[in-house]
C-alpha positions in Angstrom: 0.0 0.0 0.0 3.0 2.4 0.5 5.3 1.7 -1.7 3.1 0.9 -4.7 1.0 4.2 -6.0 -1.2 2.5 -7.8 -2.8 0.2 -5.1 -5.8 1.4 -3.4 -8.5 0.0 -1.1 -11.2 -1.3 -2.5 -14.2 -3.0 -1.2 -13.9 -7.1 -1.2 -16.2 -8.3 -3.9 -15.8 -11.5 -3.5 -17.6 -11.2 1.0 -20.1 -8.9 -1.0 -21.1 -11.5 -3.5 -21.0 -14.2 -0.6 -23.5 -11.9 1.5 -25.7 -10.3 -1.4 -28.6 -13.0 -0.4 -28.4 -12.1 3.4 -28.0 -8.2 2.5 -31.4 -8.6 0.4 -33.5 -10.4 3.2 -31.9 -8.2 5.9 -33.6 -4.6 3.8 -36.4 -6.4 3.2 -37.3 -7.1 6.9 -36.2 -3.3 7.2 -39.3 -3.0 4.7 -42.0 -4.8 6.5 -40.3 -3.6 9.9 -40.8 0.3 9.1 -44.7 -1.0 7.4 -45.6 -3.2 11.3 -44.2 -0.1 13.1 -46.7 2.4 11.5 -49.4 -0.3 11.9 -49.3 -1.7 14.9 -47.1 0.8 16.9 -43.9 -1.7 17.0 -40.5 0.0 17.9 -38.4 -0.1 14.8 -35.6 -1.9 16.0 -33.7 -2.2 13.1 -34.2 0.7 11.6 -32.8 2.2 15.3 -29.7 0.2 14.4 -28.9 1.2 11.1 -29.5 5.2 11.9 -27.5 4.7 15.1 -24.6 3.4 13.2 -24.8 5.7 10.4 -24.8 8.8 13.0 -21.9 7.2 14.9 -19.8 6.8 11.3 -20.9 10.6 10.2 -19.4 12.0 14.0 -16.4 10.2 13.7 -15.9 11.2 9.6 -16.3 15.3 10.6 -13.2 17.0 10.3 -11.9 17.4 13.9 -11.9 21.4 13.5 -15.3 21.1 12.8 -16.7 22.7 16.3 -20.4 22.5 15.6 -20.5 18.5 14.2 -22.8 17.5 17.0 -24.7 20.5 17.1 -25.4 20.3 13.5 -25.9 16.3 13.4 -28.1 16.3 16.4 -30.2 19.3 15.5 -32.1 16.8 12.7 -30.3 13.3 13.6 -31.8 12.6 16.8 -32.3 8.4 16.6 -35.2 8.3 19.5 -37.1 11.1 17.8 -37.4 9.5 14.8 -38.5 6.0 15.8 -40.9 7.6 17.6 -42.3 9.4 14.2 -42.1 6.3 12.8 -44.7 4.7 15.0 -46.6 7.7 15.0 -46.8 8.2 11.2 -45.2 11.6 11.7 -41.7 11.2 10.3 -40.7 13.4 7.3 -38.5 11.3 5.4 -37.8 14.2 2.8 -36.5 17.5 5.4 -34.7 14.5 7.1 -33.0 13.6 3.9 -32.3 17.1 2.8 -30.1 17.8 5.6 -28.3 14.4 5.5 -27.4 15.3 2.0 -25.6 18.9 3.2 -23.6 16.9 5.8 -22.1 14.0 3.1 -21.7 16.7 0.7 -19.0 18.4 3.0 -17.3 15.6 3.8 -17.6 13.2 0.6 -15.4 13.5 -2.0 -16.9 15.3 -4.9 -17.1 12.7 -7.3 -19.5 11.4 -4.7 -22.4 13.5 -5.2 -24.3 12.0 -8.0 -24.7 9.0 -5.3 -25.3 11.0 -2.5 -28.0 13.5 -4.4 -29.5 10.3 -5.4 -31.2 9.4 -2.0 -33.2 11.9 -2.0 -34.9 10.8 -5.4 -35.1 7.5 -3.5 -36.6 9.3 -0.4 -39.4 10.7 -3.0 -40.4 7.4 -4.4 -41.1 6.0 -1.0 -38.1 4.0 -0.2 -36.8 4.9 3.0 -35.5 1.5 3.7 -33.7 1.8 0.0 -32.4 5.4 1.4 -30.8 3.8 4.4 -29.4 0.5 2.5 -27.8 2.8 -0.1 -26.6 5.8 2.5 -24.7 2.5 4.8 -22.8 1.8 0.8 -22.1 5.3 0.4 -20.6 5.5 3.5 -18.5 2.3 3.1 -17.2 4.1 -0.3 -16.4 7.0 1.3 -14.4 5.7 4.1 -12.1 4.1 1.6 -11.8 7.2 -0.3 -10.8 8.8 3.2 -7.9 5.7 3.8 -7.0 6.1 0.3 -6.3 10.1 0.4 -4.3 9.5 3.9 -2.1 6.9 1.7 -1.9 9.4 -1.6 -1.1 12.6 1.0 1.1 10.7 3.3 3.3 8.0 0.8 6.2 9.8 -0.2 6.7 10.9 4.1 6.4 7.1 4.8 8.4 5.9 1.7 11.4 8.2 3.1 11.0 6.7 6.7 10.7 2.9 6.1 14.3 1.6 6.0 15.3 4.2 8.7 12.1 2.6 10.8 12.6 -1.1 9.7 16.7 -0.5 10.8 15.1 0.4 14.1 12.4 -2.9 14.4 15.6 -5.4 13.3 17.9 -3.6 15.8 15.5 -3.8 18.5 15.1 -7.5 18.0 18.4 -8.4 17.7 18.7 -6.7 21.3 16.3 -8.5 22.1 17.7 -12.1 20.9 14.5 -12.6 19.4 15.7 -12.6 16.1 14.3 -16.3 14.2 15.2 -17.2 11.1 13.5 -20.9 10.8 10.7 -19.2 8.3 13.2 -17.9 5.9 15.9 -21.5 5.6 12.3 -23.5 5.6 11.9 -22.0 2.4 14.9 -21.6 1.0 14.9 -25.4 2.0 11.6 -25.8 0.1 13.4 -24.1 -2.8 16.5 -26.4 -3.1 20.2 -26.5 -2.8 20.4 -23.2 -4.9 18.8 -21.2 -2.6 20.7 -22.7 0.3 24.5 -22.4 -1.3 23.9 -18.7 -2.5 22.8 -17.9 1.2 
């Protein structure tokens, strides 16, 4: 990830493809879950999950000199409140939606906004559970485009430091006496007399 400037993160397709069924079934209990809780007054307990996770991720994404995260997160991202308009038929999906928008706009990257302006035509058609199963991928995306900026802003600082900070971890070990080679002549063992002779 250092040394090579063409590696970046990436999500793991292959856990994704493994978990699409279970993904499916788990939004469409979310469905029928935000349906029973208007209906019969239930407590939206997944729903609570998802939004309390999502408001934890946003918080902890803010940029630290950003004073008035909470303020502004809590002032339309209060988790009780809205389960309790959802059981009461009073929750406005759309003003709710609105404002989540202006917080991922400022800190998404740019290239982001065609997904993030895209909830809200998801919040229109009706779809709040699709709002919330897309907003938890949007932020998974944009958490890797965070790790990836750290490694593009931070590379050439780290690729400078590495053999002064390797020296250090091999000298420190071989203070230690806890230097073990058995790895390294297993292989070269595996590899034949060649390997051996030129070590």
């Amino acid at each position: 990830l250092v040394l090579d400037p063409w590696v970046k993160l990436r999500p793991s397709r292959a856990k994704r493809e493994e978990a699409q069924g279970k993904w499916n079934q788990y939004w469409q209990m979310v469905d029928v879950e935000i349906e029973g809780c208007v209906r019969d007054k239930i407590r939206p307990h997944r729903v609570i999950r998802v939004l309390s996770e999502v408001k934890k991720i946003l918080v902890e994404c803010y940029p630290e000199n950003a004073g008035y995260k909470h303020e502004m997160l809590t002032s339309f991202f209060d988790v009780d409140l809205i389960a309790h308009q959802l059981m009461n038929g009073a929750f406005q999906a759309v003003p709710f939606v609105i404002s989540l928008i202006q917080v991922l706009k400022h800190i998404c990257a740019p290239r982001r906004d065609t997904l993030v302006d895209g909830l809200l035509e998801e919040c229109v058609s009706g779809r709040f559970s699709l709002v919330l199963k897309n907003l938890l991928s949007i932020l998974e995306v944009m958490k890797l485009d965070s790790a990836n900026y750290y490694l593009y802003t931070t590379r050439d600082r780290h690729k400078r430091s590495i053999v002064m900070k390797e020296r250090q971890h091999f000298q420190a070990l071989q203070a230690k006496h806890n230097l073990k080679f058995d790895n390294t002549v297993a292989w070269m063992r595996s590899q034949g007399t060649d390997a051996m002779s030129a070590s």
